[in-house]
C-alpha positions as CSV (number, residue, x, y, z in Angstrom):
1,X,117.6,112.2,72.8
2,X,116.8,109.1,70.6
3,X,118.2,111.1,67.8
4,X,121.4,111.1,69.3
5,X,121.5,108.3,71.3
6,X,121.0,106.0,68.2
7,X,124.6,106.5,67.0
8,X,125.9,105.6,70.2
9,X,128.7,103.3,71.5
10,X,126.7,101.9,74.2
11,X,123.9,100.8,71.6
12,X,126.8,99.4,69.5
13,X,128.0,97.4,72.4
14,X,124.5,96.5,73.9
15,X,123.6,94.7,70.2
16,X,127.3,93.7,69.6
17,X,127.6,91.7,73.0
18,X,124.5,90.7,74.4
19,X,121.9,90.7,71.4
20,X,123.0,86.6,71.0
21,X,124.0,86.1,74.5
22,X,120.6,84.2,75.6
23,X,121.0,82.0,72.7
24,X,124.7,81.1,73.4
25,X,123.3,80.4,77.0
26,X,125.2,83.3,78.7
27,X,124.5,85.3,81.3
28,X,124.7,88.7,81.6
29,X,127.7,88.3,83.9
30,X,130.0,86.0,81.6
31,X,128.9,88.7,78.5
32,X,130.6,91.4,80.5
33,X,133.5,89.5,81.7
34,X,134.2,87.8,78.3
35,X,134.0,91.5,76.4
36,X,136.4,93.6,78.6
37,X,140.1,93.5,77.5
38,X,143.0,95.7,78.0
39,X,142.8,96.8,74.8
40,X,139.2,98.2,74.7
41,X,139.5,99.5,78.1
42,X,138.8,103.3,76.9
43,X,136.0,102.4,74.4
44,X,134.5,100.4,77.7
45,X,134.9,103.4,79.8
46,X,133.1,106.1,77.0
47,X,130.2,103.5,77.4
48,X,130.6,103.6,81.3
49,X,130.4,106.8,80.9
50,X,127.4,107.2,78.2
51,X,125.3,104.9,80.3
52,X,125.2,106.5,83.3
53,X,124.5,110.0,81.5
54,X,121.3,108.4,80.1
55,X,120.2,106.5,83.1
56,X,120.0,110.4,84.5
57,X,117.9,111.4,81.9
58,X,114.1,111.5,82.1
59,X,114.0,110.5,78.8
60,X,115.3,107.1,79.2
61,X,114.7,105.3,75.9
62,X,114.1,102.3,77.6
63,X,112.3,99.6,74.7
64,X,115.6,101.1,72.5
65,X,117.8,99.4,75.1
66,X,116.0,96.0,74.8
67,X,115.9,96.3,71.7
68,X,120.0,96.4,71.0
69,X,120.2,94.3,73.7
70,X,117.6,91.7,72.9
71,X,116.1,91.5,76.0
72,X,112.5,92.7,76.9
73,X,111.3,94.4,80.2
74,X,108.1,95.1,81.3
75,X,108.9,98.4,82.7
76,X,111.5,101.2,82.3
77,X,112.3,100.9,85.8
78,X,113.3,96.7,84.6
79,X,115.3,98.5,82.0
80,X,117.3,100.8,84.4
81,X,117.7,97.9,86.6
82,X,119.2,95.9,83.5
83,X,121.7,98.5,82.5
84,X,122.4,99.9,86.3
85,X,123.8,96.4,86.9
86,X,125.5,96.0,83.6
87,X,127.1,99.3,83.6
88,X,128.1,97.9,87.5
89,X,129.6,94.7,86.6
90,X,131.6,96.2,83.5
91,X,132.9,99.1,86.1
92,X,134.1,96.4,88.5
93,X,135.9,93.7,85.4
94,X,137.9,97.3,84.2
95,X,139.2,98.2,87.6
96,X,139.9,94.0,88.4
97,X,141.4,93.7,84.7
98,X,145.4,94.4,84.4
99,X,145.9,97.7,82.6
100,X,148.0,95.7,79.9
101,X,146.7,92.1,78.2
102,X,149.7,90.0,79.1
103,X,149.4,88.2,75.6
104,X,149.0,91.5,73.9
């Protein structure tokens, strides 16, 4: 599972969006809303998708997780936590967000 799971999208958009956020004073919450736009609504969804596959694995690579996403947790079940409400809140900006960017 790491094997493949290293070249995922979710691992490029875990290190891409969040890996700084802490430093920029963000919270996980203004990452996600500040990421999702019209245009990147199917790449969003494939990592919708991706992340709930591996959270129902047994084989959740959990330290690889805080790793992209800079963030450490104590326990795997923090880490599912993390990514179950993550993988929530970017769910719930797609289905608020209009299907089209208006300045697009």
């Amino acid at each position: 599972m790491e094997q493949e799971f290293s070249n995922s999208d979710l691992l490029s958009f875990l290190a891409a969006e969040f890996a700084d956020a802490d430093l920029e004073g963000k919270s996980d919450e203004e990452v996600v809303r500040g990421c999702v736009q019209a245009s990147l609504a199917e790449w969003h969804g494939g990592i919708i998708t991706e992340g709930w596959a591996l959270l129902n694995t047994p084989d959740f690579p959990w330290q690889q997780v805080g790793d992209y996403a800079n963030r450490y947790f104590d326990s795997e079940i923090e880490a599912r936590e993390w990514l179950t409400n993550i993988l929530e809140m970017l769910e719930n900006c797609l289905r608020d967000r209009p299907r089209r960017d208006p300045c697009a």
